[in-house]
N, C-alpha and C positions, 0 to 999 in steps of 0.2 A: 512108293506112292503115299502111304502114309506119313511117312516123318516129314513129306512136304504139305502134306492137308492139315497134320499139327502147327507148321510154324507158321501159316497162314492163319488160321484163326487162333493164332497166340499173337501177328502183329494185330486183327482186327480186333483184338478187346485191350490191346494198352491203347490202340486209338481211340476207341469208344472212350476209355478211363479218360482218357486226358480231354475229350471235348467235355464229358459231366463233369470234368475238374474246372475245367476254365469257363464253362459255364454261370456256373455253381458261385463261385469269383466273380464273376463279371454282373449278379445279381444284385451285388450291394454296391451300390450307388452314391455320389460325394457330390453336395451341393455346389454349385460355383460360386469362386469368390470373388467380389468385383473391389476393382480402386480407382484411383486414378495416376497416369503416367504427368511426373513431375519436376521441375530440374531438380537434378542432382547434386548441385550446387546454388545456395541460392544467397547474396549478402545483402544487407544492410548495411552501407559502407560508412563509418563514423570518423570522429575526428578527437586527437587525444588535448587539441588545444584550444581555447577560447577565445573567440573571436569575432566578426562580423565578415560575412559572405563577399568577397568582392568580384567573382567572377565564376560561372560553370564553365567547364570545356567542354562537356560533351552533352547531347540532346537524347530524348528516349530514342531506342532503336540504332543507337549508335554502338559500331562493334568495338572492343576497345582491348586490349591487349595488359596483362599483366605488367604494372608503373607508369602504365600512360595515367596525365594526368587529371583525375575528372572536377575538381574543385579547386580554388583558391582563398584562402582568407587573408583577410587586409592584413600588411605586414609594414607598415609607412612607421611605426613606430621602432619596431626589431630593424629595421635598415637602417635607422639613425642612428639606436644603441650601437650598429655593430661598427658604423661609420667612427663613434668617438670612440670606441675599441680600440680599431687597427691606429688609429692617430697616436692612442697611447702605448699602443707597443710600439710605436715606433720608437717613444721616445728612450733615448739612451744617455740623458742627461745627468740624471741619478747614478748610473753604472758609472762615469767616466768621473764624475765625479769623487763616487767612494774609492776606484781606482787610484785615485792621481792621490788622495791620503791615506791607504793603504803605502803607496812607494815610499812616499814621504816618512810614512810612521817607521819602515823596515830601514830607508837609510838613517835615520836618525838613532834606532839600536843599534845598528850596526857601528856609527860612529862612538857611542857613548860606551861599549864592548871594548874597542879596541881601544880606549883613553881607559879604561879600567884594566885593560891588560897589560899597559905600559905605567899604570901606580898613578894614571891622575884623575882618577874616575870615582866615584862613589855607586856602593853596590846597590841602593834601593833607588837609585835612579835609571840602572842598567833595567833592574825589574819592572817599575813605573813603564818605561819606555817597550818593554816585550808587553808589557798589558794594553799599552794604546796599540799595538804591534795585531793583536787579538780583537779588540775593539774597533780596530779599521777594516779587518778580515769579516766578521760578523755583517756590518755596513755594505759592504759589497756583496757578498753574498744573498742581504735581506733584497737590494736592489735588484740580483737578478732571479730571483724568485717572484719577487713582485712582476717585470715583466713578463717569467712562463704562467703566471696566471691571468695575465692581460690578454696573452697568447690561448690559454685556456679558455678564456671567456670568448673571445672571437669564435673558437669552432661551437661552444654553445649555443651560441645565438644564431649563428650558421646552421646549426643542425633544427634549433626553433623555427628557425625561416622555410626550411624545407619541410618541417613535418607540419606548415601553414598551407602545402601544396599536398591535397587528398589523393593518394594515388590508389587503382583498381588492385585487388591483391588478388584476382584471378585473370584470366579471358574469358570471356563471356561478352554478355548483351546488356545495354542500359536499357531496364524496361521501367524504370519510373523516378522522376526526379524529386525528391522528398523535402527539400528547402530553395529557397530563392535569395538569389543576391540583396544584400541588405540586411537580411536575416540575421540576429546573433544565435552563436552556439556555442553550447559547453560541450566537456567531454560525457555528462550524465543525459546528454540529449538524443532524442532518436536519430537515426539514420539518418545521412545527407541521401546520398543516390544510391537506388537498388540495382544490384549485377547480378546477371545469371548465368550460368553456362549450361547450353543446354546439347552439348557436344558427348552427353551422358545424362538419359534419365531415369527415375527410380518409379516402383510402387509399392507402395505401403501397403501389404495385405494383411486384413488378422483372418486367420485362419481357424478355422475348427480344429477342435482336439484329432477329433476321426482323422480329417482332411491331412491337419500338421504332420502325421505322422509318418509319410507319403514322401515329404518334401526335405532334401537334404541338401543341408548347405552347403554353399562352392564347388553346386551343381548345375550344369545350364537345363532352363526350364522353358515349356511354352506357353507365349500369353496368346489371347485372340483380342483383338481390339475393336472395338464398335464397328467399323469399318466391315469386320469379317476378315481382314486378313491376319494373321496368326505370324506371328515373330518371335524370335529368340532372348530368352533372358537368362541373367545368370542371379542366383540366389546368392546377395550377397549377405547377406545376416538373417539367421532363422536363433529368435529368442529362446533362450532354453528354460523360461519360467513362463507359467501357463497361468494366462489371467482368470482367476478365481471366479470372477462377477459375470464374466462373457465367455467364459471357456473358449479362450481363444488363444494363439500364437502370432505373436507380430511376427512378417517375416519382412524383408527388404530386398525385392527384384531390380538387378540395375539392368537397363537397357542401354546397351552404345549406341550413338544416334550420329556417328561423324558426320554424315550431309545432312542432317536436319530435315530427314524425312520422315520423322513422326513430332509431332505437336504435343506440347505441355498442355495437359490439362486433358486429354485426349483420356474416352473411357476404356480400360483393358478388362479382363476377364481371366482367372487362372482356372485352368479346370483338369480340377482331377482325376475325372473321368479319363482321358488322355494318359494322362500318368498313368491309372489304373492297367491302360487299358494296353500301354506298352509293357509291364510288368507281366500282363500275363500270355502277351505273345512270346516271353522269355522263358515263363514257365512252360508253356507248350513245346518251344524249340528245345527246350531243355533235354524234357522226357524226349518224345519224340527221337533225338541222338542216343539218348541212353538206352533205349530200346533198340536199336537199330544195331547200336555198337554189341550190346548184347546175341 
C-alpha cells in the first residue's frame, strides 16, 4: 500500500514543478511587433538605351508574364541603319573581284616558274610574281573580312532594335505607368513601368533584442493580420547584427500568397507571445514524458 501512496505523491509534485515552471516562463512577456505585408518583388522597369517613347503595351492592372512586351522606343532610325547593312553584305563585288586577281596573279607565277625551269626565265621576276601572288591573297581575304563585319553590324543593330522593345523581367502586375509616349529617356533615368509580383509577400520586421532571440531563421512562423486572422510565414532572413541606435533585429517574413488572398500593404502583427507560449507547452510535454518514463 505504501510504495503505491509514494509514487503517487511523487507524480503529484513533478506536476505541481512543472505547472511553477511554466508558470514562471510564461510571466515574461514580448511586445508585438507590427509591419506591413509587401510584394515580394517589386521593379522599376528601365531601359539601357536612349530614346523617345513610341508606344506602351500594357495599362496599370495589366497581368503580364515574364518577355511580354511592356514598352517601345522609336526605332525609325536603327531600321534604316540595319536596311543599308544587310544591302552591304549583300554585296560581293569586292570578293569576286580580289578573286578573279588572286587567279590571275597564281597563274602567271605559275607560268613565269616554269619558263625559269626550262632556262628562259629570270629569277627576280619568278619572286616579283609570288609577292603579287601574296598581295592578291591579302586583297581577298581583307574583302571578306570586311563583309563578316557588315554581317557583324547587322546582328548589332538587330540586337539594338530589340533592346528598344522593354520587356517585364518577372510575372507579376503593372501597378503604375512611370513615363508616357513622347517622352525621351536615357539609361540614367527613372523607371519606365512598375511590376509586382505579388504571388509571394514579405514583412519587414525589426524586432527587439529580447523578442529576436525567439525567432530562428528558415523557420515557419505565425503572423496575425488586422483582419484577426492568423497565417503562416516563413522567416526568410533574420539579421545577425543588432542595430546599436534601436536595439533591434531586422528580420524578413515571406508569406506565399499563390491566389492572392491577402493584400499588399495589409497590417500584420508577429507575436511572441505565441512563440513563447508553444515553447513552453514543449517544455511541459517534455518533463511530463520524463517523469512518467521514469
Amino acid at each position: 500500500m505504501f510504495p503505491g501512496l509514494f509514487f503517487v505523491i511523487f507524480v503529484a509534485i513533478n506536476i505541481i514543478s512543472i505547472f511553477h515552471e511554466s508558470t514562471a516562463v510564461g510571466q515574461e512577456s514580448y511586445e508585438d511587433v507590427e509591419a506591413f505585408l509587401e510584394p515580394y518583388h517589386k521593379i522599376d522597369v528601365s531601359t539601357v538605351e536612349t530614346g523617345i517613347i513610341r508606344s506602351l503595351q500594357v495599362r496599370e492592372g495589366d497581368l503580364v508574364k515574364k518577355g511580354d512586351t511592356l514598352v517601345r522606343l522609336d526605332r525609325d532610325i536603327l531600321n534604316h541603319a540595319l536596311a543599308v547593312a544587310v544591302e552591304e553584305g549583300k554585296s560581293i563585288g569586292n570578293i569576286t573581284a580580289a578573286a578573279a586577281e588572286l587567279e590571275m596573279q597564281e597563274a602567271r607565277y605559275e607560268k613565269l616558274k616554269a619558263l625559269l625551269g626550262r632556262g628562259h626565265g629570270r629569277e627576280n621576276e619568278v619572286e616579283r610574281a609570288a609577292s603579287d601572288v601574296t598581295v592578291a591573297r591579302g586583297r581577298l581575304l581583307r574583302a571578306e573580312e570586311e563583309i563578316a563585319i557588315k554581317r557583324s553590324e547587322i546582328e548589332h543593330i538587330k540586337a539594338k532594335i530589340a533592346a528598344r522593345e522593354i520587356k517585364s523581367p518577372i510575372n507579376g502586375i503593372v501597378i503604375e505607368i512611370l513615363r508616357r509616349p513622347g517622352e525621351a529617356v536615357t539609361p540614367n533615368a527613372s523607371g519606365l513601368v512598375t511590376v509586382v509580383n505579388v504571388d509571394q509577400l514579405k514583412c519587414v520586421f525589426d524586432v527587439p533584442r529580447k523578442t529576436a532571440k525567439r525567432i530562428v531563421a528558415k523557420k515557419n512562423i505565425q503572423l496575425k493580420l488586422d483582419s484577426g486572422k492568423t497565417i503562416n510565414g516563413f522567416v526568410e532572413w533574420k539579421c545577425p547584427i543588432l542595430n546599436a541606435e534601436s536595439e533591434t533585429t531586422k528580420v524578413i517574413v515571406r508569406v506565399d500568397n499563390p491566389n492572392h488572398a491577402y493584400t499588399s500593404g495589409e497590417y500584420c502583427v508577429l507575436k511572441p507571445n505565441a512563440i513563447q507560449l508553444a515553447e513552453i507547452n514543449d517544455i511541459g510535454s517534455n518533463r511530463r514524458n520524463a517523469s512518467f518514463e521514469k
